[in-house]
C-alpha positions as CSV (number, residue, x, y, z in Angstrom):
1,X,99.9,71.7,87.8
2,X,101.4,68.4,86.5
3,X,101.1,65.1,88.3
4,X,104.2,64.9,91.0
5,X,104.4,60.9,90.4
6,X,103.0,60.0,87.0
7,X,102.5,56.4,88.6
8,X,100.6,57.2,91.8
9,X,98.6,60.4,89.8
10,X,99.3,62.5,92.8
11,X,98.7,66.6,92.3
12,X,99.7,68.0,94.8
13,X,97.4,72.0,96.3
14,X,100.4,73.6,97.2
15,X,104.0,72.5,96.1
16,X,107.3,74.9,97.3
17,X,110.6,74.2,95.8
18,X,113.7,75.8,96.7
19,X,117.4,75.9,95.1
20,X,117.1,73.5,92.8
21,X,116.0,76.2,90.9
22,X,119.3,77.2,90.5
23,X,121.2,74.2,90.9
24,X,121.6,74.9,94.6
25,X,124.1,77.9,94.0
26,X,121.5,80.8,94.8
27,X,119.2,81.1,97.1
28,X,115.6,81.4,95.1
29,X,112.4,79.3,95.9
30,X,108.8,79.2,94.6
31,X,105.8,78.2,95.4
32,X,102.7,76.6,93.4
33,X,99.1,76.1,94.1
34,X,96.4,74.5,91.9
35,X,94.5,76.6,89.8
36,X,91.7,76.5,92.6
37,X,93.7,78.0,95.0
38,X,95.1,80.7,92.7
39,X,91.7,82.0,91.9
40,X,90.6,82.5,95.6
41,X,93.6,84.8,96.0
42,X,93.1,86.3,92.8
43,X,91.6,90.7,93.1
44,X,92.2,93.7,92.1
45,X,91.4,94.6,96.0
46,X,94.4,93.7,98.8
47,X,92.0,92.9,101.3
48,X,91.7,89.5,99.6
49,X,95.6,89.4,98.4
50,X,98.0,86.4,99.4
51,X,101.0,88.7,99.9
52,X,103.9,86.5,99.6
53,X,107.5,86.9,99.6
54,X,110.9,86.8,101.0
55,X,113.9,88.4,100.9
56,X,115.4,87.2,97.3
57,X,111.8,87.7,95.7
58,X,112.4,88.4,92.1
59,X,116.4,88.8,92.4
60,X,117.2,89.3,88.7
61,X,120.3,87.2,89.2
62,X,118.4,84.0,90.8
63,X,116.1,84.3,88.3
64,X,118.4,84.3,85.1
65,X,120.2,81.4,86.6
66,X,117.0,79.6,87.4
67,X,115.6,80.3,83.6
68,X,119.0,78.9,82.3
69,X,119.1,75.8,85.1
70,X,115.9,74.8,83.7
71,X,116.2,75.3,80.2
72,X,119.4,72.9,80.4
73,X,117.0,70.2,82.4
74,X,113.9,70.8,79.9
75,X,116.2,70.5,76.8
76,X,118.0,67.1,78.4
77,X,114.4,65.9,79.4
78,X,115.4,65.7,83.1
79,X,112.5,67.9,84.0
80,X,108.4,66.1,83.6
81,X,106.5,69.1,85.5
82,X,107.8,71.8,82.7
């Protein structure tokens, strides 16, 4: 995960973000751990599973609105974390 505030060198564990992903017009959100987190969570087995979710998991229409959102913020360079 990128630095949240290049000046202060801050990286954040656990960062959530929520409809800005879509320019606030859709209800999506997501979270983000570091890579140590992840791998704690990480089997095969769901004993050990983070389950994680919410109503509007994996909407296909948040989600193509959120890829395009983005892409028009990475391709302006109003986006530093992607």
């Amino acid at each position: 995960m990128a630095a949240i505030h290049a000046n202060e060198n801050v990286v954040p564990d656990i960062l959530a973000a929520g409809k800005i992903l879509t320019g606030e017009y859709l209800p999506l959100a997501i979270t983000m751990v570091s890579e140590a987190i992840y791998q704690v969570f990480y089997d095969d087995y769901d004993e050990i599973t983070l389950f994680r979710g919410h109503s509007y998991t994996g909407n296909q229409l948040c989600c193509a609105v959120a890829f395009n959102w983005l892409e028009i913020k990475r391709s302006n360079n109003l986006l530093t974390l992607i």
